[in-house]
N, C-alpha and C positions, 0 to 999 in steps of 0.2 A: 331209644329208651323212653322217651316222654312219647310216643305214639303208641308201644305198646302197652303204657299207662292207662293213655287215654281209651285205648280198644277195649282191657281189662274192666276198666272201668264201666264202658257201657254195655258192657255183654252182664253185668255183676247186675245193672238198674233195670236191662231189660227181663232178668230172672225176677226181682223186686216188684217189678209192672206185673210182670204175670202171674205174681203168687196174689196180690193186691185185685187185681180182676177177679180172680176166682173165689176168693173173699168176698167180694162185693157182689158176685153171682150168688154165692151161699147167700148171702144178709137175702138180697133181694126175694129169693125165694122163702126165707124164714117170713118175711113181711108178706110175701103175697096170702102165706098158710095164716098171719095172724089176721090178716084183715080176713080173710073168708070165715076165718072162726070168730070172728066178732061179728057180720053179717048174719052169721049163725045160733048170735047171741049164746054163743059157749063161753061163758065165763068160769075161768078157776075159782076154786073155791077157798076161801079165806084162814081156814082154816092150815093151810097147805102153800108148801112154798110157792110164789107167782113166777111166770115167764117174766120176759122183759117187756115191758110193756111198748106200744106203737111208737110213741115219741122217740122213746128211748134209740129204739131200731131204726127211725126217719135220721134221728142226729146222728145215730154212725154213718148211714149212707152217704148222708152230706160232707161227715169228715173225711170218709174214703175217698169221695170223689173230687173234694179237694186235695188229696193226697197223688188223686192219677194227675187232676191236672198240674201240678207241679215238678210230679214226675215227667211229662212230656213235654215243658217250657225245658227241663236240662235236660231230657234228650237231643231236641233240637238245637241245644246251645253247645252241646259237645259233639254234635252233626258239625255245626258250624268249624268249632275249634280244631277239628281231628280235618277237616277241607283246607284251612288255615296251614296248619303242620304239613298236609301234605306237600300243596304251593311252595313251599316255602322248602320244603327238602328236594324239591324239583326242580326250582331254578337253576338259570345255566351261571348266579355270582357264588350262590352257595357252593355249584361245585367244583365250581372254577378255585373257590377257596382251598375247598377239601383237595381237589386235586391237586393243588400248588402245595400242601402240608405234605401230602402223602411224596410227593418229588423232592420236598429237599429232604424228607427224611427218608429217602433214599440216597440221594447223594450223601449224607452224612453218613451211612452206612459205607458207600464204595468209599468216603474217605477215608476211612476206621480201617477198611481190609485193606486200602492202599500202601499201607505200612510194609513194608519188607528189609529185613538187616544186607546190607551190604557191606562186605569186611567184617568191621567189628564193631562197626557205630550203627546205628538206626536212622535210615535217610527215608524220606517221601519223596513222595513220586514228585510233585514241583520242586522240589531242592533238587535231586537230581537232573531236572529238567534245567533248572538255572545254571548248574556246575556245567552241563551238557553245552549250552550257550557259550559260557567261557571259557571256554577248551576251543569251541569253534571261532570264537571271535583272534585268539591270540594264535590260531594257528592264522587264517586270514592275515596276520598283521606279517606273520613270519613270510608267508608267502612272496604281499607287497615285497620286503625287505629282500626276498633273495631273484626276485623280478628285477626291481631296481640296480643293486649291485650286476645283472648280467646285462646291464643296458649297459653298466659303464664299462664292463668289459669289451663288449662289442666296440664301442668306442675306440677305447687303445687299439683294440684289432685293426679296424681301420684305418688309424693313425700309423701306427706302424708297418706298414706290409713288406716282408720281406720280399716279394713277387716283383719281378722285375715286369715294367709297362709291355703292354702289347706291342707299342712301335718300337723300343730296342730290342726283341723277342724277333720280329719280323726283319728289322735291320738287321742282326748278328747271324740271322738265316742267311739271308740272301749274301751276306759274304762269306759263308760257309764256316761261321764261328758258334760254336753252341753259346746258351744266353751265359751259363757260369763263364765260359771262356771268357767269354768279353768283358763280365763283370771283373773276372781277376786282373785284365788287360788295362780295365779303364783304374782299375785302386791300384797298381804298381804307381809307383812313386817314380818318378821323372830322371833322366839320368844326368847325373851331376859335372857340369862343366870344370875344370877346371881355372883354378882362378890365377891370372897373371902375377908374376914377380914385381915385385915394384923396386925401382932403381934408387941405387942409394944415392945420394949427391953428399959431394963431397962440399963442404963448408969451411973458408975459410976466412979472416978477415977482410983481404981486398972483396971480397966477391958480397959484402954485405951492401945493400943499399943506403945503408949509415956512412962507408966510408966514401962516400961520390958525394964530389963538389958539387 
């Protein structure tokens, strides 16, 4: 905006300079006819309205021509200025600026359209990002949880093995006993002796060891 100010502007003073030259061409050739008609000794006559007379016509020159030259100190000085503007809209901070303006106000645009309803509330896109996080973290936690628990299953498994050892599996072979057989063999319960009568004795005074001298 302020460059095309400044171009406006000197194209307005170079119209100004040129109308001003040809002014001063007109003046100068009015002077050169009055001087020749004074060498001519042609003088108007008094009776009758006068030209302008030579002084008159020298001091506009002078003031026109102070006029160019002051014209042409500000042309030069908006030569200068409008070199100035350009420099300065060229550099690589100005556009590193403009360019950094023009990015986030794009990004604040993609974050405006980011918006979409989901269900029946209005979520963006990083909250749903965060939710997405915490769904993944407590599933992670469940998983830990159901690892752990089949470690200690595994465990009791080991601890308890209904499988009978390889060397009774090989011994109950080789004497032609399947391994259940043996097992049922070896858990029967032992067979029960019978237990002796115990003899009564008969008890009577003589027979006490109280009654011996």
């Amino acid at each position: 905006v302020h460059l095309s100010k400044a171009l406006h502007g000197v194209r307005s003073m170079h119209r100004e300079l040129a109308d001003l030259r040809k002014r001063n061409a007109e003046l100068e050739r009015r002077l050169d006819a009055i001087e020749q008609a004074e060498d001519a000794s042609i003088q108007p006559k008094r009776g009758k309205k006068a030209g302008p007379t030579v002084a008159k016509l020298q001091g506009e020159v002078r003031r026109l021509n102070n006029q160019v030259e002051l014209l042409e100190k500000a042309k030069r000085k908006d030569r200068k200025t409008i070199a100035k503007v350009c420099s300065l809209c060229c550099s690589t901070n100005v556009y590193r600026t403009l360019r950094a303006r023009e990015v986030k106000k794009d990004v604040a645009e993609l974050e405006d359209e980011s918006e979409f309803l989901v269900g029946d509330s209005a979520y963006r896109m990083r909250k749903q990002w965060d939710d997405l996080l915490d769904v993944a973290k407590a599933w992670a936690k469940m998983d830990l949880r159901r690892q752990a628990d089949t470690s200690d299953e595994e465990l009791e498994e080991e601890f308890i093995d209904d499988n009978p050892p390889e060397d009774d599996v090989r011994h109950a072979l080789q004497s032609g006993m399947t391994p259940f057989k043996a097992t049922d063999e070896f858990n029967q319960d032992p067979p029960i002796t019978p237990k002796g009568k115990k003899r009564r004795i008969a008890f009577t005074p003589e027979s006490s060891p109280l009654s011996q001298p």
